[in-house]
N, C-alpha and C positions, 0 to 999 in steps of 0.2 A: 504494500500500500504506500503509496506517495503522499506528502504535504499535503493537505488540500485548502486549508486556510490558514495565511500568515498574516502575522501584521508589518506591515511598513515601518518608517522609523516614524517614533511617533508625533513628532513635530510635522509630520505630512498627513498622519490619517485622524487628527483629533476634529471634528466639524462642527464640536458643540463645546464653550465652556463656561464655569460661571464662580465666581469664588463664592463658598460657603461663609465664611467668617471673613471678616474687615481683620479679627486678630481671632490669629489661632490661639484655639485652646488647647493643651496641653495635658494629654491622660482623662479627657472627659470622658463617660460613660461609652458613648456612642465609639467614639477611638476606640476604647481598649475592646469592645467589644468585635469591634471589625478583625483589629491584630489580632486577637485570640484565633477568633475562626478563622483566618491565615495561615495562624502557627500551626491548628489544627488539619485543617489539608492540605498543606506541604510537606506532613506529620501522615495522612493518610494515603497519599500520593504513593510513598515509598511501598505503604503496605496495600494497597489497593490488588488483590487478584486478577482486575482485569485488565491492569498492564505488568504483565510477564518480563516481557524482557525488548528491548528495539535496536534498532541496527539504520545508521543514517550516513551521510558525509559530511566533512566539513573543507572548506575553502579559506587559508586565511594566511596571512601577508606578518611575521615583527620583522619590525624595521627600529633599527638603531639608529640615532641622530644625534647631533653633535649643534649646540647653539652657543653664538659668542657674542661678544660686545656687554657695552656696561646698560644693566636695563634687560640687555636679552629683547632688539626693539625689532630685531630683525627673523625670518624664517630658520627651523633648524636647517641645516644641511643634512643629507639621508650619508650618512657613512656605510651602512649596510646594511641591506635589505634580503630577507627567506619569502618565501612565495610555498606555502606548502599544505601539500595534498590530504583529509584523515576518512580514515576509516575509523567510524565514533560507533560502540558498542554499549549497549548496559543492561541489566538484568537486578531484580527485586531481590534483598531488599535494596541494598545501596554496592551494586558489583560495577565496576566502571573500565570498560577498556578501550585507548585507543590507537590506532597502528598509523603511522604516519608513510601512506602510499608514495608520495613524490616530496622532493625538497629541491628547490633551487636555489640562487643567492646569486648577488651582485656584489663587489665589494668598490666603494665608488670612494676608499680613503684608508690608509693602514690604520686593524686593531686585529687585536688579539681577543676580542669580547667573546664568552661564552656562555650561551643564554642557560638559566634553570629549565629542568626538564617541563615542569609544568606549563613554561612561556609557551610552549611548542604544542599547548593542546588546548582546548578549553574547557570550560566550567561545567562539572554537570550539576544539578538538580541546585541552581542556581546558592552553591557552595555545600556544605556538610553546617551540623552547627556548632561546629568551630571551625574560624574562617582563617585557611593559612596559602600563603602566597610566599613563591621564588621558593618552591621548599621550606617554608619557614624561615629563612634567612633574610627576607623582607616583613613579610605580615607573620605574625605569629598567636595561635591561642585569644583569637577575639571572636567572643559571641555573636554565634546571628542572631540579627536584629527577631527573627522571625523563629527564635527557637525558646522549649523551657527556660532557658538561665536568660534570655536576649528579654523575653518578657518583662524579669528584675532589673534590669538594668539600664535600659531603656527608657526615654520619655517619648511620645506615640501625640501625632499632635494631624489632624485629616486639615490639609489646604486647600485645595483643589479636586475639585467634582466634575469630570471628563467624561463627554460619549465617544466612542471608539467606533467606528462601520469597521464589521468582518465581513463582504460579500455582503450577505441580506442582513446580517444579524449586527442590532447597535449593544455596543457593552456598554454598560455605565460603571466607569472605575472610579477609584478615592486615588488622589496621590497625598500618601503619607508621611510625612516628615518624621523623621528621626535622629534624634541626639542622645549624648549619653547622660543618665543622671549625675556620673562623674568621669568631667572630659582629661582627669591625670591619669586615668587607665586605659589600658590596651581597647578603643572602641574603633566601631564604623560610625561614620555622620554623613547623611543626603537623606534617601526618597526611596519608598518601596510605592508601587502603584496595583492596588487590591482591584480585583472584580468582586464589585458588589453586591452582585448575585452567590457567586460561585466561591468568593473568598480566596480565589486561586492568584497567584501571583504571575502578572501580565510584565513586568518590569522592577528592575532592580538600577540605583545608580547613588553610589556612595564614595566618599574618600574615607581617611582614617584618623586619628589621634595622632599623636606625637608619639606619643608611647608605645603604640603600635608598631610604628617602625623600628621592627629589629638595626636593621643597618642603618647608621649615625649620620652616612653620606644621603640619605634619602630627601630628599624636600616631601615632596607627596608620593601616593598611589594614587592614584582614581579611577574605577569600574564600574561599567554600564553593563548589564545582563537585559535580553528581553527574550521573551518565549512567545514561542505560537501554537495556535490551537490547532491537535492531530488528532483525526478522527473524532473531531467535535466534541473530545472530551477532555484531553487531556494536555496539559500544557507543558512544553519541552522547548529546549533551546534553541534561539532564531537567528541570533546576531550578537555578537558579545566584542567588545572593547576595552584593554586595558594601559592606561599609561604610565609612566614608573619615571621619575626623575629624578638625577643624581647631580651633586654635585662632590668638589671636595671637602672635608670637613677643616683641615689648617689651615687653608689660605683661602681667603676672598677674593675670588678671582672670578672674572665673567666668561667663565666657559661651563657650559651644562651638559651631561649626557641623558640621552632621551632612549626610554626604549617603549617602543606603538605595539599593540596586539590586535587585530581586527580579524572578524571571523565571523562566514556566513553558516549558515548549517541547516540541511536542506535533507528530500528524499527518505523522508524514514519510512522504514517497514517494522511494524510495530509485531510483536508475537510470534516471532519467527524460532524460536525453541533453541538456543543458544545455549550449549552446554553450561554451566557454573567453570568445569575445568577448563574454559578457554580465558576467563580471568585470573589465569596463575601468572604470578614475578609483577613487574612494575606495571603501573597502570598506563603508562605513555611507553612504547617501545618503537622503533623503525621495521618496516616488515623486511623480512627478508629479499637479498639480490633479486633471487630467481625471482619470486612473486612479485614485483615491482615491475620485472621488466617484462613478464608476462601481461598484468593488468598496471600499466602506466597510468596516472593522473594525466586529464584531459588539459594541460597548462597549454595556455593562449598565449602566443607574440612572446617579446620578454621580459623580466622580470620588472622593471622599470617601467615600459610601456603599459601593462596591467594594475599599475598600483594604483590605489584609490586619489583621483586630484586634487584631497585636499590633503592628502599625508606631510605636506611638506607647511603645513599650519601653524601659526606658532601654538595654540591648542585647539584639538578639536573642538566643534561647539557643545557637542553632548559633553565632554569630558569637562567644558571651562562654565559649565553650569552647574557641575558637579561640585567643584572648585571653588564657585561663588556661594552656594549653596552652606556648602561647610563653614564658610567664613560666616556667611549670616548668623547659623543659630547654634555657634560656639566659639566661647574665647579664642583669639587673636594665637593666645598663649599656648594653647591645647594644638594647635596647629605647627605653629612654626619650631623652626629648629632651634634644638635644647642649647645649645652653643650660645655662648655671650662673648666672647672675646675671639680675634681671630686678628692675624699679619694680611694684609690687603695689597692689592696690587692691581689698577686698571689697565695697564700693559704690563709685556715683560720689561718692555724700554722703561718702565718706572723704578725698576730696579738698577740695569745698568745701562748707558749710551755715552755714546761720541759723536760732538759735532763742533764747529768752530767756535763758538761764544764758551762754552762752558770745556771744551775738553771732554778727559773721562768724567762720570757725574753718576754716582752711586746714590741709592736710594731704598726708600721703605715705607710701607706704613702699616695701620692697624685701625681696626674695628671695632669698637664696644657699644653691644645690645645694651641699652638702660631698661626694656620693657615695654610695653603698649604701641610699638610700633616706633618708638623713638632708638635714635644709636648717634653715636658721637663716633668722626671719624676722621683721622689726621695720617698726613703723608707727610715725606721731607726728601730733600737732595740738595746732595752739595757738587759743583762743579771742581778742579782741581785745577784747573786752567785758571777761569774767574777768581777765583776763590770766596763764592757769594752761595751763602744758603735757599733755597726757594722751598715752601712749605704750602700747607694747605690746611687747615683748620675747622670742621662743620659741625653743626647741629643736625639732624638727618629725621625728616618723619616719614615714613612708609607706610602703604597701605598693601593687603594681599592681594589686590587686584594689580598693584605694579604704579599706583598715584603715589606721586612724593611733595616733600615740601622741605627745603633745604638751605638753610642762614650759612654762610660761609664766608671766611677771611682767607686771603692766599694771597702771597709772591708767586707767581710765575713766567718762566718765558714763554709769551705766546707768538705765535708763529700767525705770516698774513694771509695765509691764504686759503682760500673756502673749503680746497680740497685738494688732503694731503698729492703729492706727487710719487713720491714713492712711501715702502712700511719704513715703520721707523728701524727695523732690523738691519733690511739694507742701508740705508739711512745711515748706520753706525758703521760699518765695515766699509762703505765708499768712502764716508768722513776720513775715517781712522789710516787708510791706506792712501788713498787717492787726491785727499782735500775736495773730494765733491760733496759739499753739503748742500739738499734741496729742501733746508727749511730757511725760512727767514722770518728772527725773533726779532721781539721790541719786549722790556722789561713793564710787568704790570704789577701791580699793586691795588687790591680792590674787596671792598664789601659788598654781598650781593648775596639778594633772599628770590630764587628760583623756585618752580612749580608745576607740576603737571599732572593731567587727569587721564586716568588709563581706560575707561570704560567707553569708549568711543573709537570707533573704526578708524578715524584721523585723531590724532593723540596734542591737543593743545597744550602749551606749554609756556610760561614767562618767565622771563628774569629783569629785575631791576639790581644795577650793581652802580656804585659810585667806585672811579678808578682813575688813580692814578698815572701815568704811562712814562716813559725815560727810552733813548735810544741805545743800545749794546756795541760792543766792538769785539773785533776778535781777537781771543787769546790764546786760541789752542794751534799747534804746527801740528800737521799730518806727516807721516810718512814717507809719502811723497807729493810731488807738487806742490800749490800754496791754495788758498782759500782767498774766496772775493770777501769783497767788504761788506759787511751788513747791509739792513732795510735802514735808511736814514729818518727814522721817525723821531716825531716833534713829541718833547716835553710839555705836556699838558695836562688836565685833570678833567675828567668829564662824569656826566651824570649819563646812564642809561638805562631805555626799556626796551626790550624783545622782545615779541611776541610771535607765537612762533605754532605751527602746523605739521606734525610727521604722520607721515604714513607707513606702518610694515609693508613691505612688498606680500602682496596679495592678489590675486586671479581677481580678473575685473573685464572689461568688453572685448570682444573677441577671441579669447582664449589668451589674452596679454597679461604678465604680472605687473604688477606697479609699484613702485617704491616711490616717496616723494616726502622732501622733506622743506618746508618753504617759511621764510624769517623776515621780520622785519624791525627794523634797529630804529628808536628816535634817540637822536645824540646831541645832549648842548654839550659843549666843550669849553674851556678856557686855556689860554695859552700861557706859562707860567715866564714865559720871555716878556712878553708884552700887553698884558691883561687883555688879549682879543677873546672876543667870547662869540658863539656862532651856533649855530641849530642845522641840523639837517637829520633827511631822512636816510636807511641804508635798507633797500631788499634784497634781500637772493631765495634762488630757487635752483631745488636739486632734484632731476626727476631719472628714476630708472624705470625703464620698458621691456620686458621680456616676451618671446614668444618662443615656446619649443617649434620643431619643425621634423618628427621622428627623433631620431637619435641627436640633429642639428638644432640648432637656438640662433636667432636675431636678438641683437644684444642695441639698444639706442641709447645712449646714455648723454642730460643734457645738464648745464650747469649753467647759470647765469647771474649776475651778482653787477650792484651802481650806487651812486650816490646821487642823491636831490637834495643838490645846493648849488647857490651862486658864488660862495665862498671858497678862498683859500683853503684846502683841503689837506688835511693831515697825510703823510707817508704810510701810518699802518690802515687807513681805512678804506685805503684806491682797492679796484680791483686786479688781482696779481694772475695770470696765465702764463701757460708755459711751462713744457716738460713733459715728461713718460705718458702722463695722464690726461693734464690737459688740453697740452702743444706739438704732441711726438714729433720728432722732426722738426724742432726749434730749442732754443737753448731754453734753461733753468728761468721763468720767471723775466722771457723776452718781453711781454704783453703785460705793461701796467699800465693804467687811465683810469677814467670817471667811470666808466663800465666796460661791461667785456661781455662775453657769451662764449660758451666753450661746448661745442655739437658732435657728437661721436657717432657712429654707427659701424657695427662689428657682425661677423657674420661666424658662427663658429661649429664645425664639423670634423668627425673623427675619420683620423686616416691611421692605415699601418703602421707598427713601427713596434723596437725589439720589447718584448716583457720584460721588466725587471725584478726579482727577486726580491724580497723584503725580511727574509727568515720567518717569525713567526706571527708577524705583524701580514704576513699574505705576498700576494704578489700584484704588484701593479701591471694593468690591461695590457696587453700588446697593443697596443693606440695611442695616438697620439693626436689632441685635439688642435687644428689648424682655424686660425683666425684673423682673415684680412679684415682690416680695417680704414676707414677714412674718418680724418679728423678737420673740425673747420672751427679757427678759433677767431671773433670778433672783437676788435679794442676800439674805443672812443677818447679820443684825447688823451692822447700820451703823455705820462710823468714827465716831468721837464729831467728826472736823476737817468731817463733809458733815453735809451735809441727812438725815434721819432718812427709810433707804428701807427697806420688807420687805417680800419676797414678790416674785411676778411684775408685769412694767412690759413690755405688747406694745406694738407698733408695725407700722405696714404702710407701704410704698412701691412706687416703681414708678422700675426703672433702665434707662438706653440706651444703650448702646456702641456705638461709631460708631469708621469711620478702623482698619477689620482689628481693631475691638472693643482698641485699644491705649486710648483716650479711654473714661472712664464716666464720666455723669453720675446723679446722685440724687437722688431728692428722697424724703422720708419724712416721717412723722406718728406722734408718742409720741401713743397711745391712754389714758395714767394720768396726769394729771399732766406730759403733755409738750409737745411743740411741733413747729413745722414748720420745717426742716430741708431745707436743699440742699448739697449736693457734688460736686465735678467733682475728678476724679483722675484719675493714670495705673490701665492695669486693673492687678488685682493680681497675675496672673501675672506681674508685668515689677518687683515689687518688692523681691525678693532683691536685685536689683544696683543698684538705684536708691540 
C-alpha cells in the first residue's frame, strides 16, 4: 500500500486560522486535557494491533556548512554535502530499522567532518520519550514533551486553532506551546501541533535548553518533525528537519559550523510481516555492496544540482521560527551559551599584520558576558614600526534574533576605501616582502553609539560617532623595494550619522541572489588648522548579483560611493578606486575624486585540471574554475594629490580558482591608459575573517 494522504509543509496547507486567546494561558484545564490525550495515543500508537509492522523510503540530503564574518550577515557556504538513499523499517512495539541504499557526497572545501550515525537517518515515532541526539553527544536524556515524566515537567499553554485540508477531509489542530517548568534543566522548548479530534500528533518543532546541550561548542539544535496520515489512520513520518550549530568555545571568533538534515519519506506499505530478527545490531547500518548495486537508489542529476534552493539560507524559515519561538517563552539565559568570558578576534589580521604605517603590529582581545544580553568587549594593538597603541573599548547589547546596540571608544587606523582591494593576509606578506601595501590609513579617534534591527529581510542599521581624524606617515621598511606615501588627510574633528541598509545575499527575481549593502553619511566637520567648518552628504552602494547557470554562475558585482558638497573636501572622505578588485589592470588606488562607480561583470565555469591531494582533509576536484572578467571603473573630479583621471577606464581579465576555489589567481589589462596586472589571493569569500 502507498501514501495516500500527506500533508504539505504547513505554512502552505493551513486555509483557516484564528487565535484562541489574546494571552495564552498556561496549564489551563482544556491544555492539559488535550496533552494528556496526546500523551495517550502516541502511548497507544506503539501498542495498537493494527499497525504490525511498515516498510517505507526515505530521501534526504546533510549538508555541512561553514559561515563567517562578524554578525554571520552573510549565507553559509555548503562545505559538504551527502545526498542519501533509506530503506526505513519498523515493527511494534518500538523495533526501528534503517538500511541506507545509496550515498553520495560532494566535497566543495577540505574537512575531515564525520557525521553521528543517527545524522544519516531519521526520527521515528516522532523521538522515544527520552529524547537523544548525535548519539547523545549532542542532546542527551531530555523528556518528551509528550510522555509520563514530559507531562511533570512541562508547562502546556494551546495558541493557535488551525484547519488543515487533507484531500476532502478538514483537521482542526491546536498548536501547543511548550516550555519547561525549569528552563536550568536538560528540556525541549517550541510547539507540538494536536489533532483535535484524534489527539494524534500532526507536527513537532522545538529547540532545547542550555543544559541540554551535551557539547559546550553547540549554540543551538532545532527540529521540525511532521507526519502524514497512512491509510487514514495512522500517522507516520512525512518530512523531518534538523539543524545543529557549532561554534568554538575559546575564542570568539566569526566563523560557525553548520550541519542541515532534510528528509522526505514516502511509499509505505504498512503490515507487511517483517520478521523481529531483521532488527538485530544497530538501528542505522549501510546495506550491503552487492544489494546496493543490484537495487541502486533512483539519485537524479548531481548532488549539488538536487539540493533543496534554499539550503544555502542563513536559516531555514521552519527552523528560525523555531528559534524565535524559544526565545519568546524562555529566558534569554536558559538558551544561550554557559561561557562568560572568552579571547576575541574579528580577523586573524587582529592578531598579527604588516603594513607601512604600523610595521609588524600584534594584537588581542576579549569578551565578557555581564548577562541579559549585555557583554563588555575590548581589543588592542600595538604597531612596532609607529610605536603607537590603537584599542577598542565597548559596551555591547545583543539580542537572539542577531539586533544589537553598541556604545564604543576606539583608536584606530582606518583605511579609505569602500572596498577592501585585497585580504588583509595577502595584505601582510606583499607588505612584509615586496613594500606593496593596498591599504590607505588616516588615524581616528572616536565615540560612537551604533545599532541595528535583525528581524527584517533588509537589516537597518545607524551609527552616530563624534571623531577625531590626524594624517599617518610611514614607518615601516619592507624587505624589498620601498612603500608610497600615505593618504594625505586633513586634521579635523567631525560629528557623524549613518544610516544605513544591508541585505544577506538571498534568491530574489529571476533565479538571481542579491546581496546589497547601501549607506548614507551626514558629516559636519571642522578643520582644526583653520576653524573651517562645512556639512555635506556621503552615499555608497554595494550591490552583489548572482545567477547559477548549471554547474556555471554570472557573477555582477557593483560599487558606487560620492560626496554632496560645494566644499573643500577632506582626503579620507573622496572616493578611492583602483586595484585587484576595483581597477584590475590599473595601479593601487589610481581613481580618487568626488565620486566614482566601480562595474564588474564575471562569468565563471569549470574546466579540467590535475586533482590535488589533501591527506585526510579529502581531495580537491580535478577542476579548475575559469573566470573572465571585465571591469569598468568611473571617476568625477580628480584629487588634485593623483594623476588627472575622468570618465570611464575599462579593463578585461581572465581568473582561476583552484584548491575548492579557496586560491584565485588574476591576471588583467587596463584598456585607457593602463597596464598588465597579476594577482594571487585568498578567494574573497574567506575575507571577512582573514
Amino acid at each position: 500500500m502507498r501514501l495516500r494522504v500527506s500533508i504539505r509543509t504547513l505554512a502552505l496547507i493551513i486555509v483557516a486560522a484564528s487565535k484562541v486567546d489574546a494571552q495564552q494561558t498556561w496549564n489551563d484545564p482544556r491544555t492539559r486535557a488535550l496533552v494528556e490525550h496526546a500523551t495517550e495515543r502516541r502511548a497507544s500508537q506503539l501498542a495498537d494491533t493494527a499497525l504490525v509492522d511498515y516498510k517505507a523510503t526515505a530521501h534526504g540530503y546533510v549538508t555541512f556548512l561553514a559561515q563567517f564574518g562578524e554578525g554571520f550577515p552573510e549565507p553559509p557556504k555548503i562545505v559538504k554535502a551527502d545526498e542519501l538513499g533509506l530503506e526505513v523499517y519498523w515493527r511494534a512495539p518500538d523495533l526501528s530499522k534503517q538500511r541506507i541504499m545509496g550515498r553520495r557526497d560532494t566535497l566543495l572545501l577540505p574537512t575531515d567532518i564525520n557525521y553521528h550515525r543517527d545524522h544519516l537517518g531519521i526520527v521515528q515515532n516522532n523521538f522515544r520519550n527520552i529524547i537523544r541526539i548525535g548519539e547523545g553527544d549532542e542532546v542527551q536524556d531530555v523528556p518528551h514533551p509528550l510522555s509520563p515524566a514530559g507531562l511533570q515537567v512541562y508547562d502546556f499553554a494551546i495558541h493557535d486553532s488551525l484547519q488543515i485540508r487533507l484531500g476532502t477531509r478538514v483537521l482542526d489542530v491546536y498548536e501547543v506551546r511548550v516550555r519547561p517548568k525549569d528552563d536550568r534543566q536538560p528540556r525541549a522548548v517550541g510547539a507540538v501541533y494536536i489533532d483535535r479530534e484524534t489527539g494524534e500528533v500532526v507536527r513537532m518543532a522545538f529547540s532545547f535548553t542550555r543544559a541540554a546541550l551535551i557539547d559546550k561548542d553547540l549554540e543551538d539544535v532545532s527540529v521540525v518533525l511532521e507526519n502524514a496520515l497512512i491509510e487514514g489512520r495512522f500517522w507516520l513520518p512525512r518530512r523531518q528537519e534538523i539543524e545543529i550549530r557549532r561554534t568554538g568555545s575559546w575564542l570568539d571568533y566569526p566563523a560557525r559550523g553548520i550541519i542541515r538534515g532534510r528528509w522526505e519519506i514516502c511509499c509505505y506499505q504498512v503490515n507487511t510481516g517483517i520478521s523481529p530478527s531483521f532488527f538485530a545490531g544497530p538501528e542505522i547500518v549501510m546495506a550491503p555492496v552487492a544489494e546496493r548495486a543490484m537495487k541502486p537508489f533512483p539519485f537524479i542529476g548531481h548532488v549539488l544540482d538536487s539540493l533543496p534552493p534554499d539550503v544555502r539560507a542563513v536559516t531555514d524559515e521552519d527552523v528560525k521560527k523555531v528559534q524565535e519561538e524559544a526565545r519568546a517563552l524562555v529566558r534569554a539565559q536558559a538558551l544561550a551559551r554557559s561561557r562568560s568570558f572568552a579571547f576575541s578576534a574579528r580577523h586573524i589580521s587582529d592578531i598579527a599584520r604588516f603594513n607601512r604605517v604600523e610595521g609588524l603590529a600584534l594584537g588581542s582581545g576579549f569578551l565578557q558576558r555581564i548577562g541579559a544580553g549585555f557583554a563588555v568587549a575590548a581589543s588592542g594593538r600595538y604597531g612596532f614600526s609607529d610605536k603607537e597603541p590603537k584599542g577598542r573599548g565597548a559596551l555591547e547589547y545583543r539580542t537572539g534574533a542577531g539586533s544589537s546596540l553598541i556604545l564604543a571608544a576606539e583608536r584606530q587606523y582606518r583605511d579609505v576605501s569602500d572596498e577592501q582591494e585585497t585580504s588583509l593576509v595577502r595584505n601582510t606578506i606583499a607588505s612584509q616582502e615586496f613594500g606593496s601595501d593596498y591599504t590607505d590609513t588616516y588615524d581616528v579617534r572616536a565615540v560612537s553609539l551604533a545599532g541595528s534591527l535583525a528581524r527584517f529581510g533588509w537589516r537597518p542599521s545607524f551609527e552616530f560617532a563624534y571623531e577625531r581624524h590626524e594624517p599617518l606617515s610611514v614607518h615601516a621598511r619592507p624587505a624589498n623595494g620601498r612603500f608610497e606615501s600615505t593618504v594625505p588627510a586633513l586634521s579635523l574633528h567631525e560629528s557623524r550619522l549613518t544610516l544605513g541598509l544591508d541585505r544577506p545575499t538571498t534568491l530574489t527575481f529571476g533565479g538571481f541572489e542579491l546581496g546589497a549593502h547601501l549607506a548614507l553619511s551626514a558629516i559636519r566637520k571642522g578643520s582644526r588648522a583653520n576653524s573651517l567648518r562645512a556639512e555635506f552628504l556621503r552615499p555608497s552602494l554595494m550591490l552583489d548579483l548572482q545567477k547559477p547557470f548549471g554547474s556555471s554562475r554570472l557573477l555582477l558585482h557593483t560599487l558606487a560611493a560620492g560626496i554632496i558638497s560645494s566644499d573643500t573636501l577632506p582626503a579620507q572622505h573622496l572616493a578611492y578606486l583602483g586595484g585587484p578588485t576595483t581597477g584590475p589592470g590599473y595601479e593601487f588606488h589610481e581613481f580618487v575624486g568626488r565620486g566614482g562607480v566601480s562595474q564588474r561583470i564575471e562569468y565563471r565555469f569549470p574546466a579540467p585540471f590535475i586533482p590535488i591531494p589533501l591527506g585526510r582533509f579529502g581531495r580537491a576536484p580535478g577542476t579548475i574554475t575559469l573566470a573572465p572578467f571585465a571591469t569598468a571603473v568611473w571617476i568625477d573630479r580628480s584629487a588634485p594629490f593623483k594623476a588627472a583621471r575622468q570618465g570611464w577606464y575599462p579593463s578585461v581579465g581572465l581568473g582561476a580558482l583552484t584548491v575548492f576555489d579557496v586560491l584565485r589567481l588574476d591576471v588583467a589589462r587596463g584598456l585607457r591608459k593602463g597596464r598588465w596586472t597579476f594577482s594571487a589571493d585568498i578567494g574573497r569569500d574567506f575575507w571577512s575573517v582573514l
